[in-house]
C-alpha positions as CSV (number, residue, x, y, z in Angstrom):
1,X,127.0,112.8,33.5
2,X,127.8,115.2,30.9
3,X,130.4,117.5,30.4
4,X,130.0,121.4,29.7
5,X,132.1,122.1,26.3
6,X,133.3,125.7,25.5
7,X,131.6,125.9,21.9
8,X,132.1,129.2,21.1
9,X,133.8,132.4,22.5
10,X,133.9,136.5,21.8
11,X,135.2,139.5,23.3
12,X,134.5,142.9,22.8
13,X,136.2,146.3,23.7
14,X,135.5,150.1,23.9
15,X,136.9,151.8,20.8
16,X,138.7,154.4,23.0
17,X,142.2,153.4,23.3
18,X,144.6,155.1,25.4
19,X,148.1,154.9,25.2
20,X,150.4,155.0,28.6
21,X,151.8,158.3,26.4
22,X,148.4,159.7,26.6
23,X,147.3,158.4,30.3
24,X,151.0,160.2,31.5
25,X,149.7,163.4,29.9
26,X,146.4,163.8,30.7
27,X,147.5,162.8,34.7
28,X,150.5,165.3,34.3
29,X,147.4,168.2,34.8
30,X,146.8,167.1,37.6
31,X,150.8,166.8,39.1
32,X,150.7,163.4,38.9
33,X,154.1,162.0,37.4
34,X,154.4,159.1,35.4
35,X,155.4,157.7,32.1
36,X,155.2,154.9,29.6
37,X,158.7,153.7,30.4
38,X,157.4,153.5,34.5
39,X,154.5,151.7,33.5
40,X,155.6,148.9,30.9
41,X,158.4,148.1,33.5
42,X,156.6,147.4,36.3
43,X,153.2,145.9,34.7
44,X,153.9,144.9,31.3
45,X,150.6,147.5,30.2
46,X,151.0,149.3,27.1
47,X,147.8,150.7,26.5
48,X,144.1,150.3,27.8
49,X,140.6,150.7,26.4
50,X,138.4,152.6,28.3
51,X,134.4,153.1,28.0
52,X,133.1,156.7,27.3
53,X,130.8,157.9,29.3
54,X,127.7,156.8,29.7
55,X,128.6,153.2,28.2
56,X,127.8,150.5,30.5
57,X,128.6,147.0,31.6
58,X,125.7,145.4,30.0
59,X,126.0,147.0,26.9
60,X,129.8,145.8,26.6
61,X,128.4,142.3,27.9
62,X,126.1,141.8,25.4
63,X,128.4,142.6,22.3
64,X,130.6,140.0,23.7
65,X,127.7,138.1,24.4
66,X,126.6,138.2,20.5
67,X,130.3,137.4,19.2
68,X,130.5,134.3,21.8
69,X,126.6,133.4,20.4
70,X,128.0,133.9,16.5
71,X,130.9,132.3,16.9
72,X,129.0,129.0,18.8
73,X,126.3,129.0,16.2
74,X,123.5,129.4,18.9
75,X,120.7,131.3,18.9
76,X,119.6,133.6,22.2
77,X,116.6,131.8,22.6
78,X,118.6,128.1,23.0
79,X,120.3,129.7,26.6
80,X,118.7,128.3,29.6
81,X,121.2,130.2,31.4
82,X,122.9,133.2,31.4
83,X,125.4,134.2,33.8
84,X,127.4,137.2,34.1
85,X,131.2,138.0,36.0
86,X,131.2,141.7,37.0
87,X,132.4,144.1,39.8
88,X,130.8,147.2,38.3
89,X,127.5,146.4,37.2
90,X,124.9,149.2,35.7
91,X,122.7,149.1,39.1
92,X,122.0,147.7,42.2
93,X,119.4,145.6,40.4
94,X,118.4,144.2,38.5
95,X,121.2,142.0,37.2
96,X,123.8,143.0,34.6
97,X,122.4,139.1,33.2
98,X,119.0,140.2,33.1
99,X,119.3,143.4,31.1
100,X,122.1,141.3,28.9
101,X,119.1,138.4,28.7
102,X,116.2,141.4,27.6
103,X,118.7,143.1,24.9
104,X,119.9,139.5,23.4
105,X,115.9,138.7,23.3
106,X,116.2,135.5,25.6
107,X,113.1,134.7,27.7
108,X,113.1,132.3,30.6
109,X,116.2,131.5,31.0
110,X,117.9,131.6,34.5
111,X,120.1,134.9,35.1
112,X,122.2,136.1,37.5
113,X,125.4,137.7,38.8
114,X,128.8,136.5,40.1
115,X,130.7,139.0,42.0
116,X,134.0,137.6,42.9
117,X,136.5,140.6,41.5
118,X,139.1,139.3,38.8
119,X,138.3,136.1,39.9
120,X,135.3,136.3,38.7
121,X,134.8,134.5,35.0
122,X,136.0,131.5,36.9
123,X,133.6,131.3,39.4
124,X,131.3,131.6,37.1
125,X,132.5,129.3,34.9
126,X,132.6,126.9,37.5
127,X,128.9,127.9,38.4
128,X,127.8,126.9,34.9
129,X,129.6,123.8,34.2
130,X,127.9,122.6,37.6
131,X,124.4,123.5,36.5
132,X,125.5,121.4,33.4
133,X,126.8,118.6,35.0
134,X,124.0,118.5,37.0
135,X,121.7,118.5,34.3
136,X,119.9,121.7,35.0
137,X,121.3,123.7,32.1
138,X,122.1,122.5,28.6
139,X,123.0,125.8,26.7
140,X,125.2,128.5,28.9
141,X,126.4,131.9,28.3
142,X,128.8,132.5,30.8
143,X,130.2,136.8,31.1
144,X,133.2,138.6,32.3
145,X,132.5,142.6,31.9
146,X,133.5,145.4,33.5
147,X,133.8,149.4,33.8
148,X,136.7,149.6,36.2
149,X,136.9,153.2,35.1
150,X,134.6,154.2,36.9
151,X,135.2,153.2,39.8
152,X,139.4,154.5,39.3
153,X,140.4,157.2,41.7
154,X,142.9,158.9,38.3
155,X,144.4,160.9,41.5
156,X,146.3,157.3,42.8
157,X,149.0,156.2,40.5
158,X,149.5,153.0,42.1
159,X,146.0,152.2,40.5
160,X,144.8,154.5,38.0
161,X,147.5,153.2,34.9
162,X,146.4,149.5,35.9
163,X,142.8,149.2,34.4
164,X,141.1,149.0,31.7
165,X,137.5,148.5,30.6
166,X,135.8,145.4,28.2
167,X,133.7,142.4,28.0
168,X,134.1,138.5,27.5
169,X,132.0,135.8,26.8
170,X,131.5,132.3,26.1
171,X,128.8,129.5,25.6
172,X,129.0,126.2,27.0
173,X,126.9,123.1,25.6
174,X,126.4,119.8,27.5
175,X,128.5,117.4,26.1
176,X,129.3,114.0,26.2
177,X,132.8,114.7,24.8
178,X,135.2,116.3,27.5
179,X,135.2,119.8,28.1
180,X,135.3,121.1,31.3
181,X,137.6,118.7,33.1
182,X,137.8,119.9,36.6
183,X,137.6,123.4,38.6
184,X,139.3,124.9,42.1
185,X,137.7,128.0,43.8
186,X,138.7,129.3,46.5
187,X,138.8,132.7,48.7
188,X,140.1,134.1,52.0
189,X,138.0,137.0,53.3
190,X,140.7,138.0,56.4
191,X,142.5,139.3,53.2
192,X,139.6,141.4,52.1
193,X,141.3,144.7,52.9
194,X,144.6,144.5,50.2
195,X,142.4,144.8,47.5
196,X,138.8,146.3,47.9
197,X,136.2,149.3,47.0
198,X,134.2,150.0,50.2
199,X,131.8,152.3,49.6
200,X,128.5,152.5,49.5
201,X,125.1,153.5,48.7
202,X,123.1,154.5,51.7
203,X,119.7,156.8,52.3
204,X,120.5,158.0,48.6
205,X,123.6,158.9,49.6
206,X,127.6,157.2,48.3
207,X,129.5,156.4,52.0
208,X,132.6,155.2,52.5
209,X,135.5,155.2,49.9
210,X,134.0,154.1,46.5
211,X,137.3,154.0,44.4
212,X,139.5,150.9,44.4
213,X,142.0,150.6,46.9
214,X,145.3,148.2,46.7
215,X,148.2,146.8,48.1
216,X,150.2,146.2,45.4
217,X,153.0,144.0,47.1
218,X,150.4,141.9,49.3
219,X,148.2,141.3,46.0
220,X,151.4,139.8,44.4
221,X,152.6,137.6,46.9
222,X,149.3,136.1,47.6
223,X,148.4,135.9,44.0
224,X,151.2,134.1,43.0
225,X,151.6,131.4,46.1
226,X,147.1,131.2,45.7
227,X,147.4,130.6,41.7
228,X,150.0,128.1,42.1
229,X,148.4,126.0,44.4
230,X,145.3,126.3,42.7
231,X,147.2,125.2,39.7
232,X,148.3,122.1,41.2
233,X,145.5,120.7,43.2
234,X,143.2,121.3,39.7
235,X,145.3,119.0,37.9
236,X,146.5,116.8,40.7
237,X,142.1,116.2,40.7
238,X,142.0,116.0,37.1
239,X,144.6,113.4,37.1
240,X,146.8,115.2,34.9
241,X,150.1,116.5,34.3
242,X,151.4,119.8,34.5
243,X,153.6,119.1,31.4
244,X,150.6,118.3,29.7
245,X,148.7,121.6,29.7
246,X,149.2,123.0,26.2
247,X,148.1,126.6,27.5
248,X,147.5,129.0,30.6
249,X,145.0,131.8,30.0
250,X,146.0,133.6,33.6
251,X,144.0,137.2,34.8
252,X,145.8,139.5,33.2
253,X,146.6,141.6,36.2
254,X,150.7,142.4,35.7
255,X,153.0,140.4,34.0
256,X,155.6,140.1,36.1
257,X,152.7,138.4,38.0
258,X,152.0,135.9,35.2
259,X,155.9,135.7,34.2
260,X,156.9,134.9,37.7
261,X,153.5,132.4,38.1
262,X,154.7,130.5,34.5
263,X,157.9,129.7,35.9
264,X,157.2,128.7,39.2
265,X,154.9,126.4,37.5
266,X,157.6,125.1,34.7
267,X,155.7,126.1,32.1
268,X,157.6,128.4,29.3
269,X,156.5,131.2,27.6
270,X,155.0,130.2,24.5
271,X,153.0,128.1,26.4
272,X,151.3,131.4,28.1
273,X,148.6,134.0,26.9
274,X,149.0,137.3,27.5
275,X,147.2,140.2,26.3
276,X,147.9,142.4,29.7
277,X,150.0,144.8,27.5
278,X,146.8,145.9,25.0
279,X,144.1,145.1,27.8
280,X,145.5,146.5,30.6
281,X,143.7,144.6,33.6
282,X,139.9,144.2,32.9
283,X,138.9,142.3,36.2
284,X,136.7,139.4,35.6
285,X,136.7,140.0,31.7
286,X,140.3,139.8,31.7
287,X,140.3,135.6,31.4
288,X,137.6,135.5,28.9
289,X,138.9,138.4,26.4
290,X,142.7,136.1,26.7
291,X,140.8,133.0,26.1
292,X,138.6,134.5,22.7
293,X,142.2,136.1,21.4
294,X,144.4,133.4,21.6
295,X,141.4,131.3,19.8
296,X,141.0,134.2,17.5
297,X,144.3,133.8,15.9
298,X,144.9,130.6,16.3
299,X,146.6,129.7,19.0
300,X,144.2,127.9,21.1
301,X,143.0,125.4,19.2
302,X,140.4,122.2,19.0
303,X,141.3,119.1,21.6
304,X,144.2,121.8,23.1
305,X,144.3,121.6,27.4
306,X,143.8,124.8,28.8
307,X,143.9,126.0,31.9
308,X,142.2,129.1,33.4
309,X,143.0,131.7,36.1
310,X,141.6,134.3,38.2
311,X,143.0,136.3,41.5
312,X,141.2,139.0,42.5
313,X,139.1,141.0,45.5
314,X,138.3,139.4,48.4
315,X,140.6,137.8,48.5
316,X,139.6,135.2,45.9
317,X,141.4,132.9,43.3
318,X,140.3,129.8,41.2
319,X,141.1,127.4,38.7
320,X,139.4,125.8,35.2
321,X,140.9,123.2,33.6
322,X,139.3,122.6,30.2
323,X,139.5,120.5,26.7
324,X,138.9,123.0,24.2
């Protein structure tokens, strides 16, 4: 049985940067109070990209898309399939992975969406390495994008200074070297309501509430105790040792969330990615953009053990475990 390796990786994010500065002035027109100082304390977020518009998912997909091809040394027309992590994709259909698979000039291969929130890139990196292993895939591109702009009511502070927009990819070959060493999904719909965007399209018309909606506090607990035990049955599967995970690439949601998830796992700092402070939280792209980063400036590096998390809508949460 093979394995599905992580060959190559790439992330890509709107030029627009804004600063919390900038965010705390533009909401102070509307009588909404807040400040860089109130935002870097409680989420660790410094700044955040966001997508001018008109931009759409698929077009930031498939810039990270063509990084992650690049950087693998793959050509489009080698993917048998493309997969693609997103919560706001351009239409109802077709598929942000279809119109990413017309404008990277693949035909044939299989393409779909994953829509598990922020959980999302590890769904469908699990997705992938199981068409692998199964033999029905050799060459993968596997997505995280988003717009969460869009769907932002900039009225709520408790949500509007949290996201930020981008795209991550990477491409998975069948290996018989290990890659992919083990995954954990799982999800817990009774908790659907803490963290959701309800509305919806019917008779041509929007219904319901279509802005994200959150309980902060209920998100964090839950997170933390779900990415924990995630954590532990991955490895405990895998056969392997806590202590011997050179590097956790968590969603980039809030760092207190990631801080307070490192220790609770005994791993230290420097043993932790975080790019929540430029990023902001990017949903299901957050994982993938952390991964391409830390192996971007050399952090991550060949044979290292890495582990992947996601927590998100749904309420869902997963785990990859991967030789790099």
């Amino acid at each position: 049985m093979p394995y599905a390796k992580i060959i190559g990786s790439g992330g890509y994010l709107p030029p627009r940067v804004v600063t919390n500065d900038e965010l705390a002035a533009e909401l102070a027109t509307r009588q909404i109070e807040t400040s860089d100082t109130w935002i870097t304390e409680r989420t660790g977020i410094r700044q955040r990209h966001i997508a001018e518009t008109g931009v759409t998912t698929s077009q930031l997909a498939t810039k990270a898309a063509q990084q992650a091809l690049q950087d693998a040394g793959v050509s489009a027309t080698e993917l048998d399939l493309i997969i693609v992590a997103t919560s706001t994709p351009d239409f109802i259909f077709p598929s942000v992975a279809c119109m990413v698979q017309a404008q990277l000039g693949n035909h044939g291969a299989a393409a779909f969406d994953v829509q598990a929130v922020c959980s999302g890139f590890v769904y469908a990196l699990s997705t992938a390495d199981a068409f692998i292993r199964a033999g029905r895939a050799r060459t993968a591109l596997v997505i995280g994008a988003e717009v969460f702009s869009g769907i932002l009511d900039w009225n709520d502070r408790s949500t509007c200074v949290l996201f930020g927009d981008g795209a991550g990819a990477v491409v998975l070959r069948a290996s018989e070297e290990p890659g992919i060493i083990e995954t954990d999904l799982s999800a817990d719909g009774s908790q659907m309501k803490i963290l959701h965007a309800a509305g919806n399209v019917v008779g041509g018309q929007v219904t319901g509430d279509p802005f994200l909606r959150m309980d902060g506090q209920a998100v964090f607990k839950l997170a933390v105790t779900s990415l924990a035990a995630s954590a532990h049955a991955v490895c405990e599967r895998a056969g392997i040792s806590l202590e011997d995970i050179d590097w956790m690439v968590p969603h980039q949601a809030n760092v207190r969330i990631i801080n307070f998830l490192g220790r609770r796992l005994g791993l230290s700092d420097d043993k932790v990615v975080i790019t929540v402070d430029h990023h902001a939280n990017t949903s299901a792209a957050s994982v993938p953009l952390a991964l391409d980063a830390a192996r971007r400036d050399g952090r991550i590096k060949q044979g290292d053990l890495v582990l992947m998390q996601g927590v998100g809508g749904g309420f869902t949460w997963g785990s990859v475990l991967a030789r790099m």
